[in-house]
Backbone as ProteinMPNN parsed JSONL, in Angstrom:
{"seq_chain_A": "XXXXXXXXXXXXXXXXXXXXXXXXXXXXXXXXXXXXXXXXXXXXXXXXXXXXXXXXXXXXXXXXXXXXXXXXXXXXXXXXXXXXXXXXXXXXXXXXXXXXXXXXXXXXXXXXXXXXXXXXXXXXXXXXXXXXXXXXXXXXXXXXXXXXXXXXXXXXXXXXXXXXXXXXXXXXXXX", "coords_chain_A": {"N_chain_A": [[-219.952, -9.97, -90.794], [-220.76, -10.658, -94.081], [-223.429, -8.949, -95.873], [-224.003, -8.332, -98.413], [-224.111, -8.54, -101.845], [-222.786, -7.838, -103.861], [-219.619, -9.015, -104.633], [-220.475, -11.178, -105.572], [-222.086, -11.123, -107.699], [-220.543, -9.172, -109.272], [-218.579, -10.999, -110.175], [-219.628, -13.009, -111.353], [-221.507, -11.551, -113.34], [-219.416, -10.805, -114.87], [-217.904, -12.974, -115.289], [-220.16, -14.242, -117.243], [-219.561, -12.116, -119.281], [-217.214, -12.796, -120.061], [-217.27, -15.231, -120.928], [-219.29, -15.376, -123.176], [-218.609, -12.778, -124.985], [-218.62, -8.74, -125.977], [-219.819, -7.961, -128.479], [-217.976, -6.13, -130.989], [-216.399, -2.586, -129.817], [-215.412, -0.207, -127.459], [-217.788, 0.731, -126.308], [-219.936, -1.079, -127.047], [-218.648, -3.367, -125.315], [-219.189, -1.697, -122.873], [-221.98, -1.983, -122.561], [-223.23, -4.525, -122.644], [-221.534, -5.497, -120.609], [-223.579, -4.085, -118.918], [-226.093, -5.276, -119.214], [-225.525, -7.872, -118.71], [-224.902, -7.616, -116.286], [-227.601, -6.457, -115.1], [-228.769, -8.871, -115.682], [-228.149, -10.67, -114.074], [-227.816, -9.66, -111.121], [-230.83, -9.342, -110.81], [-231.251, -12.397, -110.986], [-229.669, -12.796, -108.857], [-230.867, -11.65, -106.479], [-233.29, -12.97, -106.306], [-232.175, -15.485, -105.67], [-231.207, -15.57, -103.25], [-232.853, -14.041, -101.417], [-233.053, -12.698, -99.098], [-231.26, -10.604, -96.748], [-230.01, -12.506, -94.254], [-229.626, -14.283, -96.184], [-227.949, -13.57, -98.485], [-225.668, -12.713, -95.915], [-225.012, -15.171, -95.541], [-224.3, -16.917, -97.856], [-221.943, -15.229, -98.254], [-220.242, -15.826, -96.616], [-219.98, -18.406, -96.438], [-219.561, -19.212, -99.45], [-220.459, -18.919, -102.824], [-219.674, -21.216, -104.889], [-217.848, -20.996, -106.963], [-216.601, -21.127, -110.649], [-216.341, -23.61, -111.995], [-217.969, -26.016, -113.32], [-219.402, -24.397, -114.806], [-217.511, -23.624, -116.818], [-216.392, -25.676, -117.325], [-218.752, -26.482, -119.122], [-219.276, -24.756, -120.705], [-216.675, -24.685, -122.151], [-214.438, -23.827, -121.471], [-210.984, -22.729, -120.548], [-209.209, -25.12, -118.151], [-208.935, -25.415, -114.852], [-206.925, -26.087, -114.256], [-205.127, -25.021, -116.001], [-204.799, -22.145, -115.126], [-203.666, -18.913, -113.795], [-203.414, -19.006, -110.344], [-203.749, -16.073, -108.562], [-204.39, -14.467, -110.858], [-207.0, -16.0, -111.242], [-208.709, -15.639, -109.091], [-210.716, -14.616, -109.106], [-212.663, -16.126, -110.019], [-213.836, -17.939, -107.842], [-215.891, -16.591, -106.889], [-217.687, -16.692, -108.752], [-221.39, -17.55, -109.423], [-222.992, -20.65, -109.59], [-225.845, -21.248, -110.023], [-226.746, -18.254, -110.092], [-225.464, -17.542, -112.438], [-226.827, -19.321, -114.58], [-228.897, -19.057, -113.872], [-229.374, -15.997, -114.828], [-228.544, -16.184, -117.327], [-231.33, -17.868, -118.278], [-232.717, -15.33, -118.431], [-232.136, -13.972, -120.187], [-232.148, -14.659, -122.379], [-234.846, -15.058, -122.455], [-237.346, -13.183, -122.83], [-239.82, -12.439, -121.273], [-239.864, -14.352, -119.158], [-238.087, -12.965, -118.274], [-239.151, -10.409, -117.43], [-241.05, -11.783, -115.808], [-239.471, -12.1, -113.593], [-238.345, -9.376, -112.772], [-240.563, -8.76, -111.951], [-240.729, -10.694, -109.354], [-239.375, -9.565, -107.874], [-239.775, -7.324, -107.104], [-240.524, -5.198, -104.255], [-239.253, -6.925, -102.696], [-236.437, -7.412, -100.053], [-234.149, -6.627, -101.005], [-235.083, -4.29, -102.935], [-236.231, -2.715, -101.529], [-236.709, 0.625, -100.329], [-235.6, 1.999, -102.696], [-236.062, 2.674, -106.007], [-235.984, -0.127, -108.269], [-234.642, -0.421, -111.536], [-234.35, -1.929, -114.755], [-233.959, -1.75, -117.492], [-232.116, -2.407, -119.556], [-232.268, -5.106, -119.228], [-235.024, -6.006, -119.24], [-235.493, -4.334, -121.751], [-234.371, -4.044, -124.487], [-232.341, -2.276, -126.08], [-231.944, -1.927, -129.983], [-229.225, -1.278, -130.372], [-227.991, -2.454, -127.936], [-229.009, -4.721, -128.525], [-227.364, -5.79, -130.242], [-224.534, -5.335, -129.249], [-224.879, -7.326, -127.286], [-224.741, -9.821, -128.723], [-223.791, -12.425, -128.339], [-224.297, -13.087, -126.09], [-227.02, -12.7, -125.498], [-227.986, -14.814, -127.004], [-230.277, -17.367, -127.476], [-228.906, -20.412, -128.093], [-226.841, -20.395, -127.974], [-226.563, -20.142, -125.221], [-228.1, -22.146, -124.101], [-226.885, -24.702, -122.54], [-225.612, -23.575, -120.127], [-228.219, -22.371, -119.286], [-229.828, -24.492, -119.517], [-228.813, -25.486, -116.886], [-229.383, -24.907, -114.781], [-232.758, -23.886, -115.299], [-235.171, -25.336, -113.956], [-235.158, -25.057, -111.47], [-235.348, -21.939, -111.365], [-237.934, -21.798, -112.566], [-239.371, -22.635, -110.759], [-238.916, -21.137, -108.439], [-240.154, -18.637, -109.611], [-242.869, -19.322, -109.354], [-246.417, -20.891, -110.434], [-246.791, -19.878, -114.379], [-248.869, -17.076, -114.563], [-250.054, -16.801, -117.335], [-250.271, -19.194, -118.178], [-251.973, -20.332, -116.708], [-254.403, -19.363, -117.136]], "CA_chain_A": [[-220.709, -10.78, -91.718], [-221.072, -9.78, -95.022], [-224.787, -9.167, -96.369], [-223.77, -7.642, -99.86], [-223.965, -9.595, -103.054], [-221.896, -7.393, -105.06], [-218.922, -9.693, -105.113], [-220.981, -12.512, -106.215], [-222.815, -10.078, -108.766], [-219.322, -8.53, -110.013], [-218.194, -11.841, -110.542], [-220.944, -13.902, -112.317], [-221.191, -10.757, -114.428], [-217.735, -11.201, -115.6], [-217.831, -14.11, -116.042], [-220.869, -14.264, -118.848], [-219.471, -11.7, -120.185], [-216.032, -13.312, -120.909], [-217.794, -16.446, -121.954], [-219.914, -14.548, -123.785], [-218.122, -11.812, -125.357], [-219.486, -8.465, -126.448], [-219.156, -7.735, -130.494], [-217.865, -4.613, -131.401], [-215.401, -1.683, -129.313], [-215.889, 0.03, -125.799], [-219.507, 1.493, -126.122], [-220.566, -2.497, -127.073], [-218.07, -3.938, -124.303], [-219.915, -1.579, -121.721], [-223.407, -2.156, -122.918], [-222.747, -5.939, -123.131], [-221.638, -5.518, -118.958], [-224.695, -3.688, -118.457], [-227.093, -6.078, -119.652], [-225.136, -8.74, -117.856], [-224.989, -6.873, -114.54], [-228.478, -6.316, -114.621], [-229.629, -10.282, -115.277], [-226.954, -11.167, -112.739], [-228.556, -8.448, -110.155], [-231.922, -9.912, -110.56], [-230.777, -13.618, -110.455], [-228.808, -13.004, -107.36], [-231.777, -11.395, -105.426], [-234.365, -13.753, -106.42], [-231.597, -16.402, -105.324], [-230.944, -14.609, -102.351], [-233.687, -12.924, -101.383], [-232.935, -12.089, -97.753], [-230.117, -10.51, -96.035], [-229.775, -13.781, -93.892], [-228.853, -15.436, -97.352], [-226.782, -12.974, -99.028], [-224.904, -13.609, -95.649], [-224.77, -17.103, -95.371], [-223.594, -16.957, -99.394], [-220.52, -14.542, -98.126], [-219.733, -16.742, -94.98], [-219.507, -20.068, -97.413], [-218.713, -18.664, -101.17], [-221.303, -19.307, -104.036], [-219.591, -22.233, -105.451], [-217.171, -21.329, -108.397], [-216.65, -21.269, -111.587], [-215.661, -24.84, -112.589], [-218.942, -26.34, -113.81], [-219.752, -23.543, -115.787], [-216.369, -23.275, -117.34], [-216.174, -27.428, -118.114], [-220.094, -26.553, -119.707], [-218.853, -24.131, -122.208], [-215.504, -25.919, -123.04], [-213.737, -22.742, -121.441], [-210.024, -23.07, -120.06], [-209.406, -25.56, -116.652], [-208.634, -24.46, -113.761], [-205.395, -26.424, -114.457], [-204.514, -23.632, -117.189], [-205.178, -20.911, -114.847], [-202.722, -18.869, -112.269], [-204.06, -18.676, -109.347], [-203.963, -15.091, -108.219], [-205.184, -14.042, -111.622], [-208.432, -16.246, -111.524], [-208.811, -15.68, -108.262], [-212.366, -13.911, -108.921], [-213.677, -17.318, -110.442], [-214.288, -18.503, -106.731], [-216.925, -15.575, -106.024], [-218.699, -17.09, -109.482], [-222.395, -18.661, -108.666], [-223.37, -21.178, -110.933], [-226.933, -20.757, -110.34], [-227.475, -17.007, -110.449], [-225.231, -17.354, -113.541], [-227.868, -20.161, -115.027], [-230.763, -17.759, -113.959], [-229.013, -14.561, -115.718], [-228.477, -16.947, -119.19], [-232.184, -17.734, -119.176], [-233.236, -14.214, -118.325], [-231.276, -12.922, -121.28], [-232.984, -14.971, -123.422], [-236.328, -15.163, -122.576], [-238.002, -11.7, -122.316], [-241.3, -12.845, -120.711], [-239.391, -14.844, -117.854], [-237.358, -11.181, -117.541], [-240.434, -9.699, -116.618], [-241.057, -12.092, -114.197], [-238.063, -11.988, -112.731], [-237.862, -8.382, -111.738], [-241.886, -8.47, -110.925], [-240.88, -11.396, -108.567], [-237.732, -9.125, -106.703], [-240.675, -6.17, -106.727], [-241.124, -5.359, -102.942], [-238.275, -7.392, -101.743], [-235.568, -7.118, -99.095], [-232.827, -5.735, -101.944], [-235.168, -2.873, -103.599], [-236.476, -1.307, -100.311], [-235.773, 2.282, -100.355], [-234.578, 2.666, -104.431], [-236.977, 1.382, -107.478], [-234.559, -0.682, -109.338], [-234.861, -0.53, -112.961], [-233.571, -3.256, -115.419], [-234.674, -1.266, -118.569], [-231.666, -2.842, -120.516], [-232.818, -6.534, -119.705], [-236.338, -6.238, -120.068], [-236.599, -3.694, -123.116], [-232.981, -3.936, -125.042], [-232.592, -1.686, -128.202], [-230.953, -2.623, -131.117], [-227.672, -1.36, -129.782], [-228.03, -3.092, -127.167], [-229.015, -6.141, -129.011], [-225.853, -5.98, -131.219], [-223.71, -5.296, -128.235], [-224.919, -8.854, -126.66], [-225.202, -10.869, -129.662], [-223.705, -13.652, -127.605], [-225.047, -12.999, -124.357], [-228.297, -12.885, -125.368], [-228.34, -16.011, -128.349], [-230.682, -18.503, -126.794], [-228.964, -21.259, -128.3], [-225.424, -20.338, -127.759], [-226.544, -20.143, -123.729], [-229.033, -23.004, -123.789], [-226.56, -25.478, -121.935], [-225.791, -22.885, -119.049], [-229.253, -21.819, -118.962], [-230.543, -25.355, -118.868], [-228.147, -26.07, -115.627], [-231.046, -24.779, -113.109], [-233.69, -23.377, -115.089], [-236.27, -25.937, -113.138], [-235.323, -24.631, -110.031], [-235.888, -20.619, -111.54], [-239.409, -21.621, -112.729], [-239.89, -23.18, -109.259], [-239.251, -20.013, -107.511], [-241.418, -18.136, -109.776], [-244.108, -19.272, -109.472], [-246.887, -20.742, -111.588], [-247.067, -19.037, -115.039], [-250.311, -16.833, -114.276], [-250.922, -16.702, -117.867], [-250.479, -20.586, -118.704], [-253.181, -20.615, -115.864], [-255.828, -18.718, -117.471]], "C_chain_A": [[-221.116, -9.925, -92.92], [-222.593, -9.829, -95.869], [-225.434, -8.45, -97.682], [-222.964, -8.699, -100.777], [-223.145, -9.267, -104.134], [-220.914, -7.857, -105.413], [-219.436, -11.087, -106.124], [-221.782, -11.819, -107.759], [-221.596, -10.092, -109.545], [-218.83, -9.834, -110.96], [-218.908, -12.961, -111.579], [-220.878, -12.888, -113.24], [-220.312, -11.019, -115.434], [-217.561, -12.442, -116.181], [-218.407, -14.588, -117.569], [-220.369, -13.356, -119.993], [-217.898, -11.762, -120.644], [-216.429, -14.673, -121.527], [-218.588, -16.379, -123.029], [-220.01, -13.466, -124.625], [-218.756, -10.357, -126.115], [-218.757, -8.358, -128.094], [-218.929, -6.374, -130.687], [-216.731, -3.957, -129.853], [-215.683, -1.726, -128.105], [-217.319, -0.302, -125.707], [-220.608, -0.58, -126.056], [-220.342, -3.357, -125.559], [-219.153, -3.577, -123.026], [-221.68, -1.938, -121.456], [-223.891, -3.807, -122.835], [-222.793, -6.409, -121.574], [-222.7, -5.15, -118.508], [-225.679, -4.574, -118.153], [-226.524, -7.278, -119.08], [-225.177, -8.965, -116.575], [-226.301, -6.748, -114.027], [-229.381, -7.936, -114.427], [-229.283, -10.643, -114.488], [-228.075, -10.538, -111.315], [-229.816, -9.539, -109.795], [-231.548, -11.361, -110.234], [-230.253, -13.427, -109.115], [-230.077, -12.549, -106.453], [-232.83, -12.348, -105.244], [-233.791, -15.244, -105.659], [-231.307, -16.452, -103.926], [-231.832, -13.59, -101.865], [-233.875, -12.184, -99.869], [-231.534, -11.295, -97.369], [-229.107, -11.512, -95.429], [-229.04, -14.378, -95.032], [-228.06, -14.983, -97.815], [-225.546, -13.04, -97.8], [-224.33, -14.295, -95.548], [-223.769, -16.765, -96.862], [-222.022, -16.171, -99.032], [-219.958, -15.101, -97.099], [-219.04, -18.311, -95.925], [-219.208, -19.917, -99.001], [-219.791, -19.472, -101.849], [-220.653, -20.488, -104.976], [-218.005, -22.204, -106.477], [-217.671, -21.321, -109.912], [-216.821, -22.705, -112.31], [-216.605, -25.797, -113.104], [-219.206, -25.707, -115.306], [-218.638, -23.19, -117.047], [-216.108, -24.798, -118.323], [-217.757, -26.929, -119.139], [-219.428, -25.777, -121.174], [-217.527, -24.203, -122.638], [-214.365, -24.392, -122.614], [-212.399, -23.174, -120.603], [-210.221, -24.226, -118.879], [-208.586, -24.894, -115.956], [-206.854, -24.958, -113.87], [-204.169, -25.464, -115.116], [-204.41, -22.271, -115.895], [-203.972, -20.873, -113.812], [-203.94, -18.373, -111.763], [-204.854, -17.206, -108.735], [-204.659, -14.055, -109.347], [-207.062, -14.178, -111.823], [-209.211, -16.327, -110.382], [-210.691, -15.507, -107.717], [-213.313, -15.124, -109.046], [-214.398, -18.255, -108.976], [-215.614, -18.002, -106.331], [-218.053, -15.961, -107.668], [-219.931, -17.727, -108.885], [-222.884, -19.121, -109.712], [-224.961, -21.089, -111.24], [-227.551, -19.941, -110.403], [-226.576, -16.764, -112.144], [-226.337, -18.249, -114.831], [-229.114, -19.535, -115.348], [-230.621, -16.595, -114.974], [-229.388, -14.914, -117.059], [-230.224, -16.845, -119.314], [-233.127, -16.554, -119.251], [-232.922, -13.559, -119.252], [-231.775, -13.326, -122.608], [-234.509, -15.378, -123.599], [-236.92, -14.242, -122.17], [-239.061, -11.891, -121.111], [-240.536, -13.788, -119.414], [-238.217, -13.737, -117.403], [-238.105, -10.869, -116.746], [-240.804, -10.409, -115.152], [-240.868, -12.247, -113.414], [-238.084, -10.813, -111.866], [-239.3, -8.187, -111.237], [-241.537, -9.432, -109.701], [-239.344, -11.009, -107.377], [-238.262, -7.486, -106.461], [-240.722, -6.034, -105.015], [-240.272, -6.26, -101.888], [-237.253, -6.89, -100.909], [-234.541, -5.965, -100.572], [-233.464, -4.447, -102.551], [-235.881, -2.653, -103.318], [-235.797, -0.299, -100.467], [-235.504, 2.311, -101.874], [-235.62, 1.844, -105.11], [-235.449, 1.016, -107.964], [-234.986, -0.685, -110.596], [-233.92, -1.273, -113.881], [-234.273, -2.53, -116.904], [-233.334, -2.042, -120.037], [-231.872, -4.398, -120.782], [-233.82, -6.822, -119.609], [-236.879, -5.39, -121.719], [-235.027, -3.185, -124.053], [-233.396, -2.916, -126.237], [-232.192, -2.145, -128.825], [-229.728, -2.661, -130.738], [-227.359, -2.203, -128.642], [-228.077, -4.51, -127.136], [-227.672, -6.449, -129.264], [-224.889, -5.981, -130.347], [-223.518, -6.843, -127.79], [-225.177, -9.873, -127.403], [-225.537, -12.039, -129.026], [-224.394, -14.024, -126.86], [-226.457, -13.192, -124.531], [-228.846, -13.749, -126.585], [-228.807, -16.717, -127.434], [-229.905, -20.244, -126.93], [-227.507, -21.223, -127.88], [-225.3, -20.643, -125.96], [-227.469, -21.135, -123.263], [-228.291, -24.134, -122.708], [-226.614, -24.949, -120.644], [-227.276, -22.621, -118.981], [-230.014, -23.078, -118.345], [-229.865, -26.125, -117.183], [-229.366, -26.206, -114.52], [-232.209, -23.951, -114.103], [-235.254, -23.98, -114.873], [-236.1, -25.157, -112.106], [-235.465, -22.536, -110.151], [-237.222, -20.808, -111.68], [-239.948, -21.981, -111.473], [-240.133, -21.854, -108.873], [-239.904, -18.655, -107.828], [-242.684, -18.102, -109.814], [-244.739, -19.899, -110.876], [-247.392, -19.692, -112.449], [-248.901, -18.37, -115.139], [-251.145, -17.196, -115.877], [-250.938, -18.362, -118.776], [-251.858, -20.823, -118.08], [-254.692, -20.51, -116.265], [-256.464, -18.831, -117.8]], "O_chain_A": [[-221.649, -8.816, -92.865], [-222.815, -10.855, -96.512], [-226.584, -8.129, -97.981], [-221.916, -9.336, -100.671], [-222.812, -9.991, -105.072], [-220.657, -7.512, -106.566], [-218.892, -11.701, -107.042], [-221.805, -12.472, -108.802], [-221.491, -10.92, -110.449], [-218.709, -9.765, -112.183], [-218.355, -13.561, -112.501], [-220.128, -13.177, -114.172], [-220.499, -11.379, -116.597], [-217.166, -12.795, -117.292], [-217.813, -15.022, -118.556], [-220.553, -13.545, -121.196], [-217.407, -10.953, -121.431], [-215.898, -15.108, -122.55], [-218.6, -17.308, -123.836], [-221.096, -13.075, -125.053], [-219.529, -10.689, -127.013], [-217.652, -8.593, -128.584], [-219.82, -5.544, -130.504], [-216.359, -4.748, -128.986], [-216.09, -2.723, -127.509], [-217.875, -1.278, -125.203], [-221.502, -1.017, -125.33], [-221.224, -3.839, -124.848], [-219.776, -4.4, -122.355], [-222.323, -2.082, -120.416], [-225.078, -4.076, -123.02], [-223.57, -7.257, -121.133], [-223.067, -5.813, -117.539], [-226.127, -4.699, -117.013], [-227.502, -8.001, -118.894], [-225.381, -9.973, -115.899], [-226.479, -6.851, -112.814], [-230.221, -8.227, -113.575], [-230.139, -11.167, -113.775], [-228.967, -11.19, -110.772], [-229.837, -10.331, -108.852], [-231.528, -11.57, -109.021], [-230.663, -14.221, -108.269], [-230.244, -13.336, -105.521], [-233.273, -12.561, -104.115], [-234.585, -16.039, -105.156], [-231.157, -17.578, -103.451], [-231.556, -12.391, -101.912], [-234.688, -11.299, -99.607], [-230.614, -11.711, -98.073], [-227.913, -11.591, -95.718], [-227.947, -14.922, -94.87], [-227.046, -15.68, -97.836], [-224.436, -13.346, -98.236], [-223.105, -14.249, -95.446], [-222.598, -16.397, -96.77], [-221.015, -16.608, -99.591], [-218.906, -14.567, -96.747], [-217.97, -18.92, -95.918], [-218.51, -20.76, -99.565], [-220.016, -20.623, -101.474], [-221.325, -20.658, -105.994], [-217.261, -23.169, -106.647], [-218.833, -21.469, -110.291], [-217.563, -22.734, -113.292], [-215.945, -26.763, -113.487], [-219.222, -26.206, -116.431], [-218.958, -22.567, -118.059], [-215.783, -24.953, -119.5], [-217.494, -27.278, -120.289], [-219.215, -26.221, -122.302], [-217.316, -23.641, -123.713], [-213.58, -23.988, -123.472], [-212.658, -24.101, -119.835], [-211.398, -24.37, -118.55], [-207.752, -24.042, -116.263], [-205.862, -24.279, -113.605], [-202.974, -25.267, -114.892], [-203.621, -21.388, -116.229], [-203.414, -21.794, -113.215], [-204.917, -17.761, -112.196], [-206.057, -17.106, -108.493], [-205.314, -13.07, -109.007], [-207.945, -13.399, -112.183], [-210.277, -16.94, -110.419], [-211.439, -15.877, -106.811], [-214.39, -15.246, -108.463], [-215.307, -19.077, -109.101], [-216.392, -18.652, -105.633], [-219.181, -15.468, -107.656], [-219.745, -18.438, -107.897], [-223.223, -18.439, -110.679], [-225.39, -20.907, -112.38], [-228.746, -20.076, -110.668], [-227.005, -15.925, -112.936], [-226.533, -17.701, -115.916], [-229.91, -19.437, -116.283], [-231.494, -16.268, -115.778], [-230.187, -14.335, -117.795], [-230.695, -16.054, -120.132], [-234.15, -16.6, -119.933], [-233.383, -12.419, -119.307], [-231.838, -12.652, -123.636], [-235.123, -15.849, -124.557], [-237.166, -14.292, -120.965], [-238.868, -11.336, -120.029], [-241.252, -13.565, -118.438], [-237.608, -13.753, -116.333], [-237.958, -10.948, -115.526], [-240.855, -9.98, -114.0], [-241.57, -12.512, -112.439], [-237.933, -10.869, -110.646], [-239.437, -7.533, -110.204], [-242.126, -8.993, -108.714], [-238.669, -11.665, -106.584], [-237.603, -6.611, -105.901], [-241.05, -7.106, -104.507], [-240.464, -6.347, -100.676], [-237.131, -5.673, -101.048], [-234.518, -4.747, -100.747], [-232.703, -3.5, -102.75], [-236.735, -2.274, -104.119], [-234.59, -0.207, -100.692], [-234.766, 3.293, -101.955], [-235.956, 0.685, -104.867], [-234.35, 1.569, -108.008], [-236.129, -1.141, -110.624], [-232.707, -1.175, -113.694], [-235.314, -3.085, -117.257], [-233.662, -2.14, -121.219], [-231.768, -4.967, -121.869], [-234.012, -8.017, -119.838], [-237.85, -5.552, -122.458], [-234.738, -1.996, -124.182], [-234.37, -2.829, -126.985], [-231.81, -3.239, -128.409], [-229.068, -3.698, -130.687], [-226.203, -2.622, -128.58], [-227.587, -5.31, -126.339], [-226.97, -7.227, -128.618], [-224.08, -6.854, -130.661], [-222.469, -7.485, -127.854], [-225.785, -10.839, -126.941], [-226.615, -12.628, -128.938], [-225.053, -15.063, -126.823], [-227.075, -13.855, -123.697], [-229.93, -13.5, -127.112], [-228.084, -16.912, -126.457], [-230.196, -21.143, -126.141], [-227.075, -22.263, -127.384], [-224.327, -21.179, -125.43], [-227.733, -21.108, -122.061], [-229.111, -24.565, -121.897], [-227.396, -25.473, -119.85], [-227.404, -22.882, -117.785], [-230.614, -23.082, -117.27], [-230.383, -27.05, -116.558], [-229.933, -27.059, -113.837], [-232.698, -23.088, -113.374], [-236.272, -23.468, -115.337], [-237.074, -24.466, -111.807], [-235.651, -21.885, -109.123], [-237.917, -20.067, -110.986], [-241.067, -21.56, -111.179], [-241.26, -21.358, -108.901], [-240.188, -17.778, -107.012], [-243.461, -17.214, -110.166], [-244.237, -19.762, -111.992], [-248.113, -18.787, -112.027], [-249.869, -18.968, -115.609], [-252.288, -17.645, -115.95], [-251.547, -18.555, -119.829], [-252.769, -21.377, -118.696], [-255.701, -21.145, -115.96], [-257.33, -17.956, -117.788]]}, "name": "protein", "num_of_chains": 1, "seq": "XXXXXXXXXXXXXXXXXXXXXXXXXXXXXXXXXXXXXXXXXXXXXXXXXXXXXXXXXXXXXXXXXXXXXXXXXXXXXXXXXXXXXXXXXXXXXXXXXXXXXXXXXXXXXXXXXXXXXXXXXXXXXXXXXXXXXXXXXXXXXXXXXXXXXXXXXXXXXXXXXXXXXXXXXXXXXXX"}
């Protein structure tokens, strides 16, 4: 039984960041994955926040691409060979949903990786997300795409009811 998310990670990654593209050479390309890998990361744990589930998720497959692909007007699966797009199976449409609005909303970043603080996945290791809570410029410019709220507003709005659900009410709407 598998109780590692990194295919489902690798893959959602990839994905935003071919729908998403970065701007500019390597140094952008990798900076672009980074910042993808890390909203992904957090989405998947918060989605997944047990062992049990990251399980279960590798026993039955996260869903696909094919939502997310009809959303942003990207090839069909009809276009595609098989053994090439093979990865698009290990896509999840709602840790890719969660990543989009984590990339564009700083302040629901934060509460993202405070709300995967102390969990099953980052026992033993601090995790640090320093490129998707505190981007630099290069970093900006790298993810133009990736991180345009408006360019990712359709994917983002897929599930982001069911992200604010599982954060919790906003403490400081509360106050």
């Amino acid at each position: 039984m598998q109780a590692d998310l990194s295919p489902v990670i690798a893959a959602t990654a990839h994905w935003l960041t071919r729908a998403y593209p970065p701007a500019g050479g390597a140094l952008a390309a990798a900076l672009c994955e980074v910042q993808a890998r890390q909203a992904v990361t957090v989405a998947a744990w918060l989605r997944y926040p047990t062992a049990m589930d990251a399980a279960l998720v590798g026993i039955v497959g996260p869903g696909g691409s094919a939502r997310l692909d009809w959303v942003t007007g990207a090839d069909t699966a009809a276009d595609r060979d098989a053994e090439e797009y093979a990865w698009c199976t290990w896509v999840d449409e709602v840790v890719a949903s969660w990543a989009a609005c984590l990339l564009t909303d700083p302040g629901l970043a934060a509460r993202a990786v405070a709300g995967i603080a102390g969990g099953e996945h980052t026992k033993g290791s601090p995790a640090a997300f320093r490129r998707l809570l505190a981007p630099d410029t290069t970093d900006r410019n790298a993810a133009a795409l990736l991180r345009h709220p408006d360019l990712l507003a359709d994917v983002a709005g897929l599930h982001r009811g069911g992200l604010l659900d599982r954060l919790g009410p906003d403490e400081a709407l509360a106050a």
